[in-house]
C-alpha positions as CSV (number, residue, x, y, z in Angstrom):
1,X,16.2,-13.5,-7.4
2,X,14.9,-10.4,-5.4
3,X,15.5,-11.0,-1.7
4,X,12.5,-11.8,0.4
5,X,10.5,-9.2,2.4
6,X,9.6,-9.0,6.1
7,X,6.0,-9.5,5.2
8,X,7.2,-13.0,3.2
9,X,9.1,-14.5,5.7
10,X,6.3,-13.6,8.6
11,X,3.8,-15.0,6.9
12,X,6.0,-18.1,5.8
13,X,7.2,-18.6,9.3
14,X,4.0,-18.6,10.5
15,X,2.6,-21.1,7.9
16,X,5.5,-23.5,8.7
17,X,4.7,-23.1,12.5
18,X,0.7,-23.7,12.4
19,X,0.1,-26.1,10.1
20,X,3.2,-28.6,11.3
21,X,1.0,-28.2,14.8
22,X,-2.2,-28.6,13.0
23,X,-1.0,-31.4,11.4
24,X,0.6,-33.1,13.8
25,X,-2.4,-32.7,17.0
26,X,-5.2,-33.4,13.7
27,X,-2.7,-36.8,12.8
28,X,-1.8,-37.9,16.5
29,X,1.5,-39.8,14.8
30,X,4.4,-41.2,16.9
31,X,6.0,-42.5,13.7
32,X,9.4,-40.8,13.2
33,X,9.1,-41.0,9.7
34,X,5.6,-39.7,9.7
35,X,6.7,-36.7,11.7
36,X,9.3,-36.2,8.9
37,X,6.6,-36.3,6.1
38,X,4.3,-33.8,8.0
39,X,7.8,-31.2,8.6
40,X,8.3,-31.3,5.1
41,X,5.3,-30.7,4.0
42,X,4.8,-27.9,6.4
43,X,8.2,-26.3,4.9
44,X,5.8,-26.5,1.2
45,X,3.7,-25.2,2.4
46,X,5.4,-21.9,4.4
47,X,7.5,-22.1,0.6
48,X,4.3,-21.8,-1.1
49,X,2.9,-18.9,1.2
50,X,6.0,-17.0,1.3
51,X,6.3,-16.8,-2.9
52,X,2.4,-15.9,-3.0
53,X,2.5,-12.5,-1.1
54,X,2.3,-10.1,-3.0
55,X,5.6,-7.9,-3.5
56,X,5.8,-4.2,-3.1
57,X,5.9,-2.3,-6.9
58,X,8.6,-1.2,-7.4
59,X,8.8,2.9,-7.7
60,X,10.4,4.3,-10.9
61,X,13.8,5.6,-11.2
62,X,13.0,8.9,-12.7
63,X,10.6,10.9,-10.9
64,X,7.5,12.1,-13.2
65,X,7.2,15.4,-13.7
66,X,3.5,17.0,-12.2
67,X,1.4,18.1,-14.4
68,X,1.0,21.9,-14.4
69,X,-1.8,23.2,-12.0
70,X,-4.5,24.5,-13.1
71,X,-4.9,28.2,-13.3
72,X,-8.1,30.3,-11.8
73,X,-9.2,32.9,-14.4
74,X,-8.6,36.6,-12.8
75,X,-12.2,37.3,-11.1
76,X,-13.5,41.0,-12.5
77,X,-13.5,43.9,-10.6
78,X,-14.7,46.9,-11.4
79,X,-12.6,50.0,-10.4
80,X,-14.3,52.5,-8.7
81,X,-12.8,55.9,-7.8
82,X,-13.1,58.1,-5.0
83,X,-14.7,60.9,-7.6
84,X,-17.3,58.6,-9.2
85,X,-20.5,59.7,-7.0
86,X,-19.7,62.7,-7.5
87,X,-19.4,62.5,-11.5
88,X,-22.9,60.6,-11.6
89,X,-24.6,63.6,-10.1
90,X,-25.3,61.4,-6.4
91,X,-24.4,62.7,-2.9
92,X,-23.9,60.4,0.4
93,X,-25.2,62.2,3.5
């Protein structure tokens, strides 16, 4: 049996706490054996919380490999020389 988280036992320990208090102001018992019934129930109850969170998932052993990255096709450039105005007969002035 995995051990418990920190989350499980909060949220247990809280359950067990409120709802022996609700329990006990919403019954307004004296009765020692009455007091027994409601802590017991209360520990049920914090039981029954404490199982229902949700675990972590566990991570896999063996780390996936990434998938290969996609690759830009080269952008085209045309090559221009220093001689090419020339060659075409145009002049900068």
């Amino acid at each position: 049996m995995p051990r418990p988280t920190a989350a499980q036992l909060a949220y247990g320990c809280c359950t067990v706490l409120l709802s022996t208090l609700a329990m006990l102001l919403l019954s307004q018992t004296s009765s020692g054996l009455w007091i027994a019934v409601i802590a017991v129930a209360a520990l049920g109850l914090g039981l029954l919380v404490a199982l229902t969170v949700p675990l972590p998932e566990a991570r896999p052993s063996a780390p996936e490999t990434p998938a290969a990255p996609r690759q830009r096709p080269p952008e085209r450039r045309e090559r221009v020389s220093a001689g090419a105005d020339a060659a075409r007969g145009t002049t900068t002035s």
